[in-house]
Kinemage of the C-alpha trace (Angstrom):
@kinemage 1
@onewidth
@group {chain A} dominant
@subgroup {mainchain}
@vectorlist {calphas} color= white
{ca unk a 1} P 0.000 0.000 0.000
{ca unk a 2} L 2.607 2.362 0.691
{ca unk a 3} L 3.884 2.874 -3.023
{ca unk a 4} L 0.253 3.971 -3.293
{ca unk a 5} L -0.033 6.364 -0.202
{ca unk a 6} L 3.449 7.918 -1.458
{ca unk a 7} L 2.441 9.539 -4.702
{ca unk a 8} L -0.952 10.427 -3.258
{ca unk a 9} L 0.517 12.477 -0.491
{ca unk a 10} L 3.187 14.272 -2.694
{ca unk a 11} L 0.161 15.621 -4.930
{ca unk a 12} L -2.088 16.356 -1.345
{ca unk a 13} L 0.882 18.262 -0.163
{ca unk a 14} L 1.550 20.328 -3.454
{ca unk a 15} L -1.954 21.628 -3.042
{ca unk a 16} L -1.294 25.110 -0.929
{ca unk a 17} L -3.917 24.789 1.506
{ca unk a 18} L -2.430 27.012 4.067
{ca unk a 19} L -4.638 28.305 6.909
{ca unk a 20} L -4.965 31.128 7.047
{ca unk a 21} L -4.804 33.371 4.886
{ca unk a 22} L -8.208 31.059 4.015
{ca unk a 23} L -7.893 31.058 0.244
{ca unk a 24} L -9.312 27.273 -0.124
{ca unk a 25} L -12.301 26.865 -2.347
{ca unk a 26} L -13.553 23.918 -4.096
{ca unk a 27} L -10.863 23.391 -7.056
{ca unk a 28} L -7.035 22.434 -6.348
{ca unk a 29} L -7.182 19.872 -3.942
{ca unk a 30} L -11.315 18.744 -3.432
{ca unk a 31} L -11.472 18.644 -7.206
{ca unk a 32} L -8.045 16.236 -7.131
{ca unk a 33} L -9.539 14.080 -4.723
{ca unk a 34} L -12.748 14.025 -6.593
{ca unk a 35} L -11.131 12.854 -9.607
{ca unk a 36} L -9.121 10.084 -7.403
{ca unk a 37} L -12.613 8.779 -5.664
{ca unk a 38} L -14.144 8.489 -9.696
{ca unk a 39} L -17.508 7.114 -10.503
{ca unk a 40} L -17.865 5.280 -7.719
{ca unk a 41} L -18.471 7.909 -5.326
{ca unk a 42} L -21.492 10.266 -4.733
{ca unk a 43} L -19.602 12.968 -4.327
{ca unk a 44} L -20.680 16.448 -2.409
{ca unk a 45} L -18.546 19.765 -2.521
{ca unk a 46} L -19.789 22.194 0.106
{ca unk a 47} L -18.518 25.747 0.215
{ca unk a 48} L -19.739 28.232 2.900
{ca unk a 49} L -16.692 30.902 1.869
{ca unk a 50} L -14.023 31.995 4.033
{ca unk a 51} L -12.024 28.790 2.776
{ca unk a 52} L -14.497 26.776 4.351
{ca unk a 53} L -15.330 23.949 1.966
{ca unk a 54} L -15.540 20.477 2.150
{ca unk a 55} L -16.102 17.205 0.631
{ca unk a 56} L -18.330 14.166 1.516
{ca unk a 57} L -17.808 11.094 -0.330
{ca unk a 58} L -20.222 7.736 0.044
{ca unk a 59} L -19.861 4.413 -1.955
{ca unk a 60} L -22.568 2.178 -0.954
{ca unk a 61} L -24.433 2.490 2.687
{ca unk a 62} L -21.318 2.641 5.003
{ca unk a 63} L -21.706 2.569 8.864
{ca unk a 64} L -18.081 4.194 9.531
{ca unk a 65} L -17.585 7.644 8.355
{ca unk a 66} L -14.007 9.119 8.310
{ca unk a 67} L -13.172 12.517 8.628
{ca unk a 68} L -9.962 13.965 7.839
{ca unk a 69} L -8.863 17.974 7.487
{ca unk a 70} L -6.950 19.146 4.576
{ca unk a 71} L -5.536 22.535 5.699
{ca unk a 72} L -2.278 23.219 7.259
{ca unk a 73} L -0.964 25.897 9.483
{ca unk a 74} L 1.274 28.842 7.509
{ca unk a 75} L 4.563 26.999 7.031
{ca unk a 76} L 7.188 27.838 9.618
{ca unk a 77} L 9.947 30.003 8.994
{ca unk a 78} L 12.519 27.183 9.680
{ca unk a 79} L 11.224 25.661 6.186
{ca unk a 80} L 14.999 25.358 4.592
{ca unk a 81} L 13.230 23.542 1.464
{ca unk a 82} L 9.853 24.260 -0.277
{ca unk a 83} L 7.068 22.785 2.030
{ca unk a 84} L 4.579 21.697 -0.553
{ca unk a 85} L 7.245 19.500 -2.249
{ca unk a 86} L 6.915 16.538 -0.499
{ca unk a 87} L 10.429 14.682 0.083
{ca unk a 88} L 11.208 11.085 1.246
{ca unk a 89} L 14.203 10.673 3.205
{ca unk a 90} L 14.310 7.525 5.334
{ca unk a 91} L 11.699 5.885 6.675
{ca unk a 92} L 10.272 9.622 6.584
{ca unk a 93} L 7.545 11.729 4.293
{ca unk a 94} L 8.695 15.329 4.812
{ca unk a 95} L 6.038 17.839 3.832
{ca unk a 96} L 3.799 21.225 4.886
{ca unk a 97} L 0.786 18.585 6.297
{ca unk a 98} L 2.572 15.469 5.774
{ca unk a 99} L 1.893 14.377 9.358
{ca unk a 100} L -1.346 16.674 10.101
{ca unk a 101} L -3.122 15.361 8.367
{ca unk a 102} L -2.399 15.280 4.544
{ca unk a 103} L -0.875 11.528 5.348
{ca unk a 104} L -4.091 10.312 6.192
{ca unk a 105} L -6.042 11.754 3.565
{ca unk a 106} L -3.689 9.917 1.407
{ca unk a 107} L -4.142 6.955 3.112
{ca unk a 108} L -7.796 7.059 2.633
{ca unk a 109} L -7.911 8.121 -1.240
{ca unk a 110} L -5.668 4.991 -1.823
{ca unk a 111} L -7.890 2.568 0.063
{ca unk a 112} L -10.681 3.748 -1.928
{ca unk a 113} L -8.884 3.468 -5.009
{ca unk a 114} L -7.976 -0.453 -4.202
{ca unk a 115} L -11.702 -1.362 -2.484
{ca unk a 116} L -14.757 -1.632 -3.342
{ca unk a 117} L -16.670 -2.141 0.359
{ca unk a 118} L -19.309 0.299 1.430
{ca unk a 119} L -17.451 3.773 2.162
{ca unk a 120} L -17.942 7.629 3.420
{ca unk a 121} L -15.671 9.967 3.409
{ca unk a 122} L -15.430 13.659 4.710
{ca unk a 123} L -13.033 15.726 3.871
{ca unk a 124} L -12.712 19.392 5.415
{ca unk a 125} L -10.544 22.616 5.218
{ca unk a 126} L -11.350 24.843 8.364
{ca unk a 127} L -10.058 22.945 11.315
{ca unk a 128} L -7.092 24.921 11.506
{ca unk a 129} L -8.884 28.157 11.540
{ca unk a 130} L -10.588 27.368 14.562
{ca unk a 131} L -14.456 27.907 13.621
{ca unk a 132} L -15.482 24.127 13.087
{ca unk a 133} L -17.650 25.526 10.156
{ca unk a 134} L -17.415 22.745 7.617
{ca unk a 135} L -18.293 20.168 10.533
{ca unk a 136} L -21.014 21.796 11.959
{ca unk a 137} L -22.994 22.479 9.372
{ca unk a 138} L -22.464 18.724 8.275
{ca unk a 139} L -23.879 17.703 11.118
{ca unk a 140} L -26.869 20.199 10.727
{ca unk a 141} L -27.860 18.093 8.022
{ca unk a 142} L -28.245 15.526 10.455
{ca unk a 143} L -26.474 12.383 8.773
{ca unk a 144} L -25.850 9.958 11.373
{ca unk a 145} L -23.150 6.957 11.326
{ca unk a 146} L -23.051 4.422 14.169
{ca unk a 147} L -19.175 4.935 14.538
{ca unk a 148} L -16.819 8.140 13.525
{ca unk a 149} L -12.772 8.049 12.598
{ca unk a 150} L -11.555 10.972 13.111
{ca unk a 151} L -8.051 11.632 11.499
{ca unk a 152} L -5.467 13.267 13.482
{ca unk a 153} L -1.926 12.590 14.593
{ca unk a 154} L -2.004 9.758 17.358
{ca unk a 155} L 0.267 7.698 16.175
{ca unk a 156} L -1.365 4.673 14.801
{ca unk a 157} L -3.704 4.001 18.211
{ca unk a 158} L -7.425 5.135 19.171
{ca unk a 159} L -7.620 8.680 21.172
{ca unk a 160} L -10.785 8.184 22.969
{ca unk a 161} L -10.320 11.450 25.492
{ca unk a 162} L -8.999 14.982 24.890
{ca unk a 163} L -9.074 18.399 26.083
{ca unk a 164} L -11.663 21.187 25.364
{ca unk a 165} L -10.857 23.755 23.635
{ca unk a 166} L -11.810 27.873 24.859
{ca unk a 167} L -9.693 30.828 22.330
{ca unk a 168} L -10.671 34.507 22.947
{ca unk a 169} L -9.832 37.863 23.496
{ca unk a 170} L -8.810 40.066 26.417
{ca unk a 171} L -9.484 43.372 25.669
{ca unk a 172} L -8.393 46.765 28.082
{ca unk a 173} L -9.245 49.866 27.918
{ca unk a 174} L -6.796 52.941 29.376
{ca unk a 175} L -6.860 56.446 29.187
{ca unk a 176} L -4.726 58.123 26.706
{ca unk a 177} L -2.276 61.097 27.336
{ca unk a 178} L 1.777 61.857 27.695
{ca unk a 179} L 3.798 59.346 28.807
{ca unk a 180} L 5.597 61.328 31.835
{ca unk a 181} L 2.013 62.015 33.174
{ca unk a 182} L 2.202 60.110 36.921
{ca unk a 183} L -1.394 58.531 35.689
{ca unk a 184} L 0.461 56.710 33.205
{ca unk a 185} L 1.717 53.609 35.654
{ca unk a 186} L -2.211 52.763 36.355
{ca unk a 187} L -4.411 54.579 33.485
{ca unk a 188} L -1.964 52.807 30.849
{ca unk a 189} L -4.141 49.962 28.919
{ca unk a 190} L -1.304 47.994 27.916
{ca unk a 191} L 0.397 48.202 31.886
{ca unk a 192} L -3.465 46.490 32.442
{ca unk a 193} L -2.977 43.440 29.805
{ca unk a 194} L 0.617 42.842 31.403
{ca unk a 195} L -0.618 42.850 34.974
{ca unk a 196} L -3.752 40.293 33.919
{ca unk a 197} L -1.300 38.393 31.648
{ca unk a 198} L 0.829 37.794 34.200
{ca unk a 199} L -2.172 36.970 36.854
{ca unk a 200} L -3.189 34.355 34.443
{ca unk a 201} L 0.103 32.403 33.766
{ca unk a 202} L 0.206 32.817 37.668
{ca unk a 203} L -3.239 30.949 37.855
{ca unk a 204} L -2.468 28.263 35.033
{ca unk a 205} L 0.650 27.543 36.815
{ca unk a 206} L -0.741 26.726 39.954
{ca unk a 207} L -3.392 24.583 37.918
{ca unk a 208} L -0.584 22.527 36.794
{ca unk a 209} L -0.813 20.878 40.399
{ca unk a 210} L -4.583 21.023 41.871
{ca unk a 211} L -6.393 20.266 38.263
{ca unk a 212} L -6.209 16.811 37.412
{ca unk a 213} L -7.978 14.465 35.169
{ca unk a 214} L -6.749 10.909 34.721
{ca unk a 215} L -3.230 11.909 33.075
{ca unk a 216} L -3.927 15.126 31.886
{ca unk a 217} L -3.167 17.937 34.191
{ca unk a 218} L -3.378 21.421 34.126
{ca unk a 219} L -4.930 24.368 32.153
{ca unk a 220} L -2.610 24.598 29.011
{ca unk a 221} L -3.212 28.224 28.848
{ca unk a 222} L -1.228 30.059 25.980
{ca unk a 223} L -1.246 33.613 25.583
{ca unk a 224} L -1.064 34.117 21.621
{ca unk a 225} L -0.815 37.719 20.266
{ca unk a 226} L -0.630 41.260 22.482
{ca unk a 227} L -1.245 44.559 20.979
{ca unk a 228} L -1.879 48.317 22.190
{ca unk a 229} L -0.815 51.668 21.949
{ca unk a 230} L 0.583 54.255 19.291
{ca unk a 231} L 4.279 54.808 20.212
{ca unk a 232} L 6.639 54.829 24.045
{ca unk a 233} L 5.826 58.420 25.090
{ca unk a 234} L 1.541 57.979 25.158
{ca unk a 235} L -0.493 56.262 27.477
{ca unk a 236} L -1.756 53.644 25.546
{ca unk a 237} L -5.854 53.853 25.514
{ca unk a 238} L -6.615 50.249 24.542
{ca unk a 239} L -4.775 46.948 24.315
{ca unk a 240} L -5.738 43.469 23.396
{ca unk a 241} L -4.386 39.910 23.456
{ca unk a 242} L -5.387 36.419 22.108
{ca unk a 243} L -5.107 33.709 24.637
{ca unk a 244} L -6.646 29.905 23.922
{ca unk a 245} L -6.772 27.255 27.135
{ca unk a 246} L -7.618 23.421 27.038
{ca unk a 247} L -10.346 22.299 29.798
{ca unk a 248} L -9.758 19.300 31.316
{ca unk a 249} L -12.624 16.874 30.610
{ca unk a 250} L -14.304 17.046 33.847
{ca unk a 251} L -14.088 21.138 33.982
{ca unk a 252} L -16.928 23.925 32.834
{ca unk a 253} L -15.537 26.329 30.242
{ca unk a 254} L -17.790 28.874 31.332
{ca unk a 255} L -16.451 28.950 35.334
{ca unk a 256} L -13.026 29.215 34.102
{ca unk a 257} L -13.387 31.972 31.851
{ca unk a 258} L -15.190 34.036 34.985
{ca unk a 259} L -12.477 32.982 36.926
{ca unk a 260} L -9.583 34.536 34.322
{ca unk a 261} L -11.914 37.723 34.250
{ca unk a 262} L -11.903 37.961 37.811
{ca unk a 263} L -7.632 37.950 37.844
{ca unk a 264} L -8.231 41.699 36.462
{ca unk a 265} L -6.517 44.236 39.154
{ca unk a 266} L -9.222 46.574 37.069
{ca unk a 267} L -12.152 44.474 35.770
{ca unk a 268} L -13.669 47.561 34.543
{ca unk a 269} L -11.236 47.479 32.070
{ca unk a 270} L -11.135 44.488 30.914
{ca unk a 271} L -13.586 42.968 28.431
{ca unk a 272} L -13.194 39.255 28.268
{ca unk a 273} L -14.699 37.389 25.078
{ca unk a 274} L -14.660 33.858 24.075
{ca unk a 275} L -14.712 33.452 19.636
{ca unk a 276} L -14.532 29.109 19.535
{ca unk a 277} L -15.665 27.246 22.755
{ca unk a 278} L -15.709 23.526 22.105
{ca unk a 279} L -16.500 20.387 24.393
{ca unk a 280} L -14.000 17.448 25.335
{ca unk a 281} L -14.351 13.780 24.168
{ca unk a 282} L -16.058 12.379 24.512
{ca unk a 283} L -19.485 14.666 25.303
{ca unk a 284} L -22.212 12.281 27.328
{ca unk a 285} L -20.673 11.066 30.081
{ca unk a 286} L -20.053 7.448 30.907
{ca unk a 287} L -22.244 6.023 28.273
{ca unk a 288} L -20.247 7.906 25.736
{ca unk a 289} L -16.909 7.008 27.334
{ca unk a 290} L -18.223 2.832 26.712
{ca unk a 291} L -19.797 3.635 23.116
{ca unk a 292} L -16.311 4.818 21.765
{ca unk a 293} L -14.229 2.373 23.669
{ca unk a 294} L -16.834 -0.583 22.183
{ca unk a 295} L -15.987 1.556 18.984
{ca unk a 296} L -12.555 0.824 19.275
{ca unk a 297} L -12.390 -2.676 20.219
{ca unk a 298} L -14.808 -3.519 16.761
{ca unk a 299} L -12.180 -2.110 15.039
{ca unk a 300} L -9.296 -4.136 16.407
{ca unk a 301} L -7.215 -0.811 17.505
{ca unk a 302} L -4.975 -0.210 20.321
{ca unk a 303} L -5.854 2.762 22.511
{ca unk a 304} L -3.651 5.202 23.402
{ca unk a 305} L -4.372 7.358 26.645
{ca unk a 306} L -6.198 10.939 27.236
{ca unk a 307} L -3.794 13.924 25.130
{ca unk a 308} L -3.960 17.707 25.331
{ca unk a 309} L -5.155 18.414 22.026
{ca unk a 310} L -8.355 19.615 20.742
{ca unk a 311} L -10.030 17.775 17.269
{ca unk a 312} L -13.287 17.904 15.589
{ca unk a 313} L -14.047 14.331 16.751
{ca unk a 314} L -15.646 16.169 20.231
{ca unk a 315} L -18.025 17.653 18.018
{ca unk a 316} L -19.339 13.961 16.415
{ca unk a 317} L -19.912 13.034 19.747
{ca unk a 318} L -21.679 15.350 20.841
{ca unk a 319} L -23.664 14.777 18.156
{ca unk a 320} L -24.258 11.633 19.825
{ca unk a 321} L -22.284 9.465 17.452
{ca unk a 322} L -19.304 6.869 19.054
{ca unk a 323} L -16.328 8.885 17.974
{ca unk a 324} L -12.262 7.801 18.189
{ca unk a 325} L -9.230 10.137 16.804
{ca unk a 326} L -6.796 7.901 14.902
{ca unk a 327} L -4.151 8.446 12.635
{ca unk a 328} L -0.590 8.361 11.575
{ca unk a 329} L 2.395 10.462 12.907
{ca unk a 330} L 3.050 12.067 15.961
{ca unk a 331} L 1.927 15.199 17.090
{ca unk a 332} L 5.576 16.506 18.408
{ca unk a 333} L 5.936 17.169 14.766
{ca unk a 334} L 2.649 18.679 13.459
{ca unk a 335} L 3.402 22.269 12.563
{ca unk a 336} L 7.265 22.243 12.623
{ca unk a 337} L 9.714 23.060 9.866
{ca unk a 338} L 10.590 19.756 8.476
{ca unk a 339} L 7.420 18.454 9.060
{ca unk a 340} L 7.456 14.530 8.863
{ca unk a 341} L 5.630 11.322 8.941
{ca unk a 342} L 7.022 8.279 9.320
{ca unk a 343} L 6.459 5.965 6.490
{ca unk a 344} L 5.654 2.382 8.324
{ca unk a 345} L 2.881 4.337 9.938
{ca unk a 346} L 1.358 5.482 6.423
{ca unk a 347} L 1.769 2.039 5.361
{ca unk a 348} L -0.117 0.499 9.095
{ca unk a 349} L -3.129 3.031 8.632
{ca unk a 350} L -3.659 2.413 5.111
{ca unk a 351} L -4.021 -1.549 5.667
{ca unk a 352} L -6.198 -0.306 8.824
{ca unk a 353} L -8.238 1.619 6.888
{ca unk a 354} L -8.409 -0.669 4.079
{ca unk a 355} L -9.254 -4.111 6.776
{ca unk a 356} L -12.174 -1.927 7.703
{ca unk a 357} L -13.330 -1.105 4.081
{ca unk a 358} L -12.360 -4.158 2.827
């Protein structure tokens, strides 16, 4: 399978599907794997705009639907060779998306080259921009599947628990004027997003020890982007950051944004906002917890434990569908320079895949 999955990938790769700046639409790389799927398929090409678009393929009357993204992050400045040229070196596939998750959409397009078992595919290009569009509005339509495969890096065993997922905005407000002016140290906006910045990592770091959940631990609170103010002599009015944290499992989004809002030393300047907020798998409780392990042991995989990143699969179940992350590579290396996937795990989910198909 894996002089099949090869030449698949290279093409998947060469596609630019970079996200953002969110310039994905229905030709380039849907209309490729179109073309790949052939008669066969019923094929559906969705685009809401904004480079949200996706593709759902069904041969036959399938039970299993997989879902695998096709977008990438921007590649990294430590690229030293073009990222959308895939290269084999080794027993690795080096690539911009080779590992998340081009590899597996590769995987998949071969099996349904080489098979001709009942089979549903959905292919989508807005994970990475962190709206869930294409997935949502899937399951608006309100297909149904008694077990989900959701493709992401996991190393060739069954994720059947992850994190939630909160990414907002902290925004402060100040009161503008000359920098020597003694209000400055307290009426400065951006002196108000340090202080609450450094309250937070303060309050995530402390997490690190009383929050617990099986294995996982902790918060995993990142502060992304800061901004504020015209130039070092003016009180800077307004100021704003990005910030994105990962609930455990057993913890209410909600309570811990209040609680971040309440670290303000002024929280009449602060406005706190929340853009994506996004449940754990799985979402039901216990009875979802047995559904996807029963999901897992019908498909003969090994499970791996609980990990701290966020997929689409949390959305599937709480859909109410039994839903398991699975795929090749290892996250470590999703959205590096020198992106890579290891080649015996292209060639172990491709059999996989095509075992289940077959």
């Amino acid at each position: 399978m894996i002089d099949a999955v090869v030449p698949l990938l290279a093409r998947l790769v060469s596609f630019d599907t970079q996200n953002p700046p969110r310039r994905i639409d229905g030709s380039g790389l849907f209309r490729f794997c179109i073309d790949q799927l052939g008669a066969d398929f019923t094929c559906e090409l969705v685009d809401l705009g904004d480079g949200c678009v996706s593709l759902f393929a069904v041969r036959g009357e399938p039970t299993l639907l997989f879902n695998v993204h096709v977008d990438t992050v921007p590649a990294d400045p430590g690229w030293t060779s073009d990222p959308h040229t895939l290269r084999v070196e080794g027993d690795r596939a080096i690539g911009l998306g080779a590992c998340d998750i081009k590899g597996a959409a590769a995987c998949l397009l071969a099996v349904a080259r080489c098979t001709t078992g009942p089979l549903a595919l959905l292919f989508s290009s807005d994970e990475e921009a962190g709206t869930s569009r294409c997935i949502r509005a899937f399951l608006a339509t309100g297909r149904r599947f008694a077990g989900v495969v959701v493709c992401e890096p996991t190393a060739c065993r069954a994720v059947l628990e992850h994190r939630g997922i909160v990414t907002g905005t902290a925004s402060f407000t100040g009161l503008g004027g000359h920098g020597s002016a003694p209000r400055a140290f307290i009426d400065n906006a951006v002196h108000e997003a340090v202080r609450w910045s450094a309250a937070a990592l303060t309050y995530a770091e402390r997490a690190e020890e009383s929050a617990r959940h099986g294995a996982l631990q902790g918060l995993r609170l990142n502060l992304g982007t800061i901004r504020g103010g015209t130039k070092a002599n003016m009180i800077a009015a307004e100021a704003s950051l990005t910030f994105n944290f990962r609930p455990l499992p057993s913890q209410r989004p909600e309570a811990l944004l209040a609680e971040l809002a309440a670290l303000a030393p002024r929280p009449e300047r602060l406005r706190l906002e929340a853009q994506f907020i996004a449940p754990p798998l799985p979402t039901g409780g216990a009875d979802a917890a047995k559904q996807a392990e029963a999901l897992a042991a019908s498909l003969a995989m090994e499970t791996a434990p609980a990990v701290d990143f966020w997929t689409e699969a949390a959305l599937f179940s709480e859909a109410g569908m039994p839903t398991l992350v699975y795929g090749p590579g290892h996250i470590a290396e999703a959205h590096t320079a020198g992106e890579w996937v290891p080649l015996a795990e292209l060639a172990s989910a491709a059999e996989r895949f095509r075992a289940l198909v077959g």
